[in-house]
N, C-alpha and C positions, 0 to 999 in steps of 0.2 A: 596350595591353590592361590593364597595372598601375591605370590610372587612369582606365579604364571599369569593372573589378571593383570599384575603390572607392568612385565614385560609386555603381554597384549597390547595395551591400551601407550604404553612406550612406542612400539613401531606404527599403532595407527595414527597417533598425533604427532611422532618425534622425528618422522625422517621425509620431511619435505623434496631432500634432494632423490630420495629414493623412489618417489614418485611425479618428479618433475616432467616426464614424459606422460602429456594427458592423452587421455584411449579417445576413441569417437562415440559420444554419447549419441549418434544416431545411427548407430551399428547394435542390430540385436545381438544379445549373448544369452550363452547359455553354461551355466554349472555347476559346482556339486559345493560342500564343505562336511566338515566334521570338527565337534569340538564337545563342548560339554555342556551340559542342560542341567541347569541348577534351580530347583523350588524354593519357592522363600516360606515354606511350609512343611512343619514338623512331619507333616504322616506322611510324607512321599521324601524319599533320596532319590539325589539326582543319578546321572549317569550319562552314557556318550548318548550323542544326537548324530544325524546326516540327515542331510535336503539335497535336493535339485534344486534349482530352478531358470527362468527364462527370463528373461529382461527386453521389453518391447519398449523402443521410442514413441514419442507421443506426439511434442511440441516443445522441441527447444529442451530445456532441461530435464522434462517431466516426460517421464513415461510409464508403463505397467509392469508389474513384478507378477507372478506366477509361481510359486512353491510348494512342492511336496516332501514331506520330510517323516520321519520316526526318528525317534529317543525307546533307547533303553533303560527303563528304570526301577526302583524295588519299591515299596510303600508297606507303610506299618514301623512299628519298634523294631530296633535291632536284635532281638532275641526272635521273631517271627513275622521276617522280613517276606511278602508274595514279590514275585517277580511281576512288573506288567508294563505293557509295552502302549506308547501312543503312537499313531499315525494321524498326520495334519493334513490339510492341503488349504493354501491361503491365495488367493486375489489380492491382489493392492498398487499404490502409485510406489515410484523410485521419483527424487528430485534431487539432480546431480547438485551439490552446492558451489555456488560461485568463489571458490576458495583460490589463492593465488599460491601457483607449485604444486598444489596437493589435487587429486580428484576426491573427493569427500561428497559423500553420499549420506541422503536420512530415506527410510521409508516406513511407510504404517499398510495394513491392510486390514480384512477380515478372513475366517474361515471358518472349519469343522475341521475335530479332534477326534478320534477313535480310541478311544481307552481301555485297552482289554488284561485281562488277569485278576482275579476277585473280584468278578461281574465286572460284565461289558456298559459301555455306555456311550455316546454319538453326542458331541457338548459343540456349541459356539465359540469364538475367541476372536481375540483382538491382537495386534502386535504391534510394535512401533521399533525402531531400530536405526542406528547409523553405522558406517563401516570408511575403506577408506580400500581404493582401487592403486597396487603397486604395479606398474607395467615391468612383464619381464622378457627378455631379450626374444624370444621365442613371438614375432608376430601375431599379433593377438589375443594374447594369453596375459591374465593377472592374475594376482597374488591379493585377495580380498578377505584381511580380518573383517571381523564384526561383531558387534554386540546388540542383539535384540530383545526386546521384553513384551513376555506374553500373558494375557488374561485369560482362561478358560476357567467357561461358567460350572453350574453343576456339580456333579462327582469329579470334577476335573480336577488339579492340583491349584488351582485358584492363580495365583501371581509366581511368574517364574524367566529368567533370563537364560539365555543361548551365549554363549562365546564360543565363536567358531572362524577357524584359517580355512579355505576354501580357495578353489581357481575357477575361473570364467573364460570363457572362449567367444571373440566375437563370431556370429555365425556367416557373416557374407569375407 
């Protein structure tokens, strides 16, 4: 896992040339990823995550993000491990950053978590995240790692980060 984080984090900050071509931040987009959802908390393992989501311009750099997503994940000890599954859906700003060669992106929101598999439960959370938009030859289309970090209150798993490759589509 040490040296799949670090190649991540390699291609989101190490290849400026490979995202020298910037997208139009005032073109809505739309799209998915997949990666891994990791808790920083003994009684939940992690497991694969997928989102959607939308990306609305605003004003200049700043616009709305829109996410829906599930993780697959187990909780308890290794010897009697439940299966249970979260579904999110989070509101929040995108703020394209002023980075020269690279498109670089930070965003935070809010939402609600669905926590289901040894009792259900409906929790608040928070997120915050940056990532880093590669334009690929295919009109419209990028190549968007990312790393985000989430707070769910409650029965939730408390503190927990996403690493996920993912692609976007602008929509017009």
């Amino acid at each position: 896992m040490r040296r799949f984080s670090l190649l991540v984090l390699a291609i989101t900050f190490l290849l400026p040339a490979a995202a020298a071509a910037q997208g139009n931040p005032d073109t809505p987009t739309l799209g998915f990823s997949v990666g891994y959802w990791g808790p920083f908390s003994s009684e939940w393992n992690g497991g694969f995550t997928a989102r959607f989501n939308a990306e609305l311009p605003y004003q200049g750099p700043l616009g709305f993000r829109f996410t829906a997503g599930v993780a697959d994940l187990s909780r308890g000890p290794s010897h009697s491990r439940r299966s249970a599954d979260l579904l999110s859906v989070t509101a929040g700003a995108i703020y394209q950053l002023p980075t020269h060669g690279m498109n670089t992106f930070v965003h935070g929101g809010v939402g609600v978590a669905r926590i289901t598999g040894g009792g259900s439960s409906t929790e608040l959370g928070v997120c915050a995240g940056a990532g880093v938009v590669l334009p690929l030859a295919l009109k419209g289309a990028s190549l968007v790692p990312e790393l985000t970090a989430h707070a769910v209150t409650g029965k939730g798993p408390g503190m927990s980060i996403t690493l996920t490759m993912g692609m976007r589509f602008d929509v017009r």
